[in-house]
N, C-alpha and C positions, 0 to 999 in steps of 0.2 A: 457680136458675131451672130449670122443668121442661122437660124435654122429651118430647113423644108422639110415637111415627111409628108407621106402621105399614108392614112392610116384604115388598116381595115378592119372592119364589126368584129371581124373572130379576133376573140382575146382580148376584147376590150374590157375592163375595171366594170366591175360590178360594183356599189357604191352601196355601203347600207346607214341609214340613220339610225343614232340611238338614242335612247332616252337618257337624261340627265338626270342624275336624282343630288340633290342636297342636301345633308348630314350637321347638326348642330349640336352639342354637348349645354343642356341646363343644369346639370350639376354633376357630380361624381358616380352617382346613380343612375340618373336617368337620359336619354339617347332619344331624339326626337325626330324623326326623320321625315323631312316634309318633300311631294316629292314635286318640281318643279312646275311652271305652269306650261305645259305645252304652247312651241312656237306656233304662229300661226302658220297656216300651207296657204297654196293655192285655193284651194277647195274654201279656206271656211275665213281667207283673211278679209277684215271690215271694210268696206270704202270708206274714207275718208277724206275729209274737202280741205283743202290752204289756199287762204286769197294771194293771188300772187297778183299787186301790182291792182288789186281793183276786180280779179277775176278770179270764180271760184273754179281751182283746178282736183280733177279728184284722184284718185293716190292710195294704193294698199302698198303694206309693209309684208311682207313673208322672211321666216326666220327669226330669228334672236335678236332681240335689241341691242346689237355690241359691234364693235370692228367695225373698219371701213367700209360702206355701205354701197352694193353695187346697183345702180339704176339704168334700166332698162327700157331702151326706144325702138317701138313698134314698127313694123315695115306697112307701109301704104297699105290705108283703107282698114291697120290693123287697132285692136284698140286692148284694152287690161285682159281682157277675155279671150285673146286670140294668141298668148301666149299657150305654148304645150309646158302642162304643167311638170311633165318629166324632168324637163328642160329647169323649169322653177324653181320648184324642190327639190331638183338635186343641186342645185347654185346656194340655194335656202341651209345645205347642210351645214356650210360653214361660214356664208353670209349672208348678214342682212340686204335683201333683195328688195328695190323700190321698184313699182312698176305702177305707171300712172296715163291720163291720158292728158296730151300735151292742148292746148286752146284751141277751144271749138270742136274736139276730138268727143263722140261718145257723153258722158257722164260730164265732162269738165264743159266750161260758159266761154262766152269770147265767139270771135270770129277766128276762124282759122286761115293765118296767110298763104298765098301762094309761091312762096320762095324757101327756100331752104337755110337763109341764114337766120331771116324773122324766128324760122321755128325753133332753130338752136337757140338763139336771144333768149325766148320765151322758156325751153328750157333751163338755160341757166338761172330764171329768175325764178323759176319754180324748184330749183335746187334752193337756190338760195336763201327763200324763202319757210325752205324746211332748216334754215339754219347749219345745212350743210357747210363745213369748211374744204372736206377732202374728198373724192367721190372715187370711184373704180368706175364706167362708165362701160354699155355694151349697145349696141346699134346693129339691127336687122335691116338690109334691104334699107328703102330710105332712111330708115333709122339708122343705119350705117353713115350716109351722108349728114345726117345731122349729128351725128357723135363726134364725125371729123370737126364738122364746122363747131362744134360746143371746143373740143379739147385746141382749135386753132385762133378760136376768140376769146379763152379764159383759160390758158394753159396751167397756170396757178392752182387751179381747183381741181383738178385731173390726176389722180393716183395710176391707172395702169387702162387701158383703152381696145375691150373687143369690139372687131367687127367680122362681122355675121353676112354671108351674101350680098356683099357690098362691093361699089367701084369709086374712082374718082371722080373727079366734074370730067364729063364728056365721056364715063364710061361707055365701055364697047358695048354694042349690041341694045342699048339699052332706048335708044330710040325708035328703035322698033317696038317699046313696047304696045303703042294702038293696035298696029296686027296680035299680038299674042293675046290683047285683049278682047279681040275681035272674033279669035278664034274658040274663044270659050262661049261664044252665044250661043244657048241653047241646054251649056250643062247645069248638073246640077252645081250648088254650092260645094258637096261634097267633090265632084269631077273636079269643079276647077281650081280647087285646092291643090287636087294631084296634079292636075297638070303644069299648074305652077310649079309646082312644091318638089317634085317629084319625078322618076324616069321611068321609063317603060316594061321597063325588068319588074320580074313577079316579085322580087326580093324587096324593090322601094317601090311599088305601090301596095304590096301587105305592111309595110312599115308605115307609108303614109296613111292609109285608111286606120290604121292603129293610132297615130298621131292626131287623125280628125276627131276620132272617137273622143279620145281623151281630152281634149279643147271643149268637148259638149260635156263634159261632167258636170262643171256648175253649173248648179238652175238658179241659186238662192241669190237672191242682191246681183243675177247678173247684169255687165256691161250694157250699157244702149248700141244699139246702132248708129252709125255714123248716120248724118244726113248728106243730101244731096251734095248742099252748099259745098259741105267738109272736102268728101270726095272727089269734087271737081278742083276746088284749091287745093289738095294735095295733087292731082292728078299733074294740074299745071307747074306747081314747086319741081314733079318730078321732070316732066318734058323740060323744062328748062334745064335743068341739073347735068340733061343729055347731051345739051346741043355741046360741040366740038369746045375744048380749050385748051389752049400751048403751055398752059401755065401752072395746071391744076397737079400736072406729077410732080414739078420742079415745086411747089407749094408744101409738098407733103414733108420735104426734109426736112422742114421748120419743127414736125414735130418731134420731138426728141424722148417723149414718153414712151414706158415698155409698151406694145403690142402685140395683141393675138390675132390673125387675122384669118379667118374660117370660110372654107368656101365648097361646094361641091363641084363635080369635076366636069358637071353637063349642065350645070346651071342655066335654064333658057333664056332668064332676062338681063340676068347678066352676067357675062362671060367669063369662064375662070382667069384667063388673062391679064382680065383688071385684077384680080388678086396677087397672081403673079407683079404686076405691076406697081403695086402699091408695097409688095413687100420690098421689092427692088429700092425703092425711094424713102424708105422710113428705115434707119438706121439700126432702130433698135426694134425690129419687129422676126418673130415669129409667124410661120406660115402652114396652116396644116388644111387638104387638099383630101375627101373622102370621096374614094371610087365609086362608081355606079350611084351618085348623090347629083339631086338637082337645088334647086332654089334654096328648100328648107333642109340642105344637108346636115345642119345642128338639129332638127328634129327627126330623122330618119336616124341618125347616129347618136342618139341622145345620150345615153351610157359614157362612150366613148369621148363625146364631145364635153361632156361634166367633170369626168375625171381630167381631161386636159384645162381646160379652161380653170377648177381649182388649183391646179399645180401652177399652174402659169401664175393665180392671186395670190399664190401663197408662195413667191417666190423670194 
């Protein structure tokens, strides 16, 4: 059964992490209390490299070493460091969070393809290759397209499937994106953040300037910059992804995994519609729709969006 809501900031779940402490008994006497090693966060977890396939891909762990493991795909041009760690660490409370950067991306080696199913491939082998059996899997914006194409080319390996600002093949609006990205020339990094990211109301551009903030916390071992090459091959995976197809909603009912599918309700580059659309065509999907939210309306609703999304994994 479906369900739509749409949900607003007042009253959303405040979320707190706690400390875990572990208790051992060495004799009748004595009580030994040692107190756990804290998880890593955002802020201080290691990069780490797995050859997948010949190529070093590089990969931080956040959270607990335990439970199904959720991994996380960056929207265009995004890389380990461009997640809000809000967003992170509050996913990190109750599961182990993978977040990496997929070939030719940032930190990890390789050429990066220009197609969208290549980069799913590549994902899967980089799951794989961390020995993953089961995965929870979440996709932002292209990473949204590549989560589809990961959970419709290894459906087997797929535990439950967020998508985040995301459309189908041939999403609405999304061909347009050369103007909107035409229209950011001139701002800063921080401007064109919000303008993607975010709507015109003083409510989500204070949200989103608090969301940039936070993306610059880490200095220590940060992410590289994408190169040129990267960005132009994602650029073109995505223009392709746009162009028109008859076939890409009737493709969706194949999947038959749970779904959460998260969208904001003025998203500029891509349409809330396609949300609407996608929920329409996946049987077993969930759909939740935040007002006065653009692109990044899991990071302007962050709170809100943590405590949904763990109910959803923990269902």
């Amino acid at each position: 059964m479906k369900t739509i809501r749409k949900i607003s900031v007042t009253g959303a779940l405040c979320l707190t992490l706690f400390s875990t402490f572990a208790m051992s008994c060495t004799s009748e006497n004595d009580i030994t209390v040692t107190q756990e090693k804290p998880a890593a966060t955002h802020q201080d977890a290691k990069t780490q490299f797995v050859d997948v396939k010949g190529t070093s891909f590089a990969y931080r762990v956040i959270g607990r070493e335990n439970g199904t493991p959720l991994v996380l795909f960056p929207g265009l041009g995004g890389s380990m460091d461009d997640w809000d760690p809000a967003v992170t660490d509050g996913l990190a409370q109750k599961y182990r969070v993978i977040i990496f950067d997929n070939k030719g991306v940032a930190a990890s080696k390789g050429t990066t393809p220009n197609d969208i199913q290549a980069m799913a491939n590549d994902a899967i082998d980089f799951i794989d290759a961390l020995h993953l059996n089961k995965v929870n899997i979440m996709g932002f914006s292209m990473g949204g397209f590549i989560a589809q194409r990961v959970a419709l080319t290894k459906p087997a390996l797929i535990n439950k499937i967020i998508l985040t600002g995301t459309g189908p093949k041939g999403a609405i609006g999304l061909s347009d994106l050369p103007n909107i990205v035409a229209s950011t020339a001139g701002l800063s990094p921080e401007e064109s953040f919000l303008k993607f990211g975010f709507t015109q109301s003083a409510q989500s551009i204070a949200a989103g300037k608090a969301a940039y903030a936070r993306i610059q916390l880490r200095t220590n071992d940060r992410d590289l910059g994408l190169s040129d090459a990267t960005s132009a091959a994602q650029f073109t995976a995505v223009l392709s992804w746009a162009q028109p197809n008859a076939d890409a909603l009737e493709e969706l009912k194949t999947i038959h995994k749970p779904v959460l599918i998260v969208h904001g309700e003025n998203d500029l580059p891509v349409a809330v519609q396609n949300a609407y659309n996608m929920s329409q065509k996946i049987e077993n999907s969930e759909l939740v729709v935040f007002p006065d939210s653009g692109h990044a309306s899991f990071f302007q609703n962050h709170d809100a969006f943590v405590a949904k999304a763990l109910q959803f994994l923990n269902k």
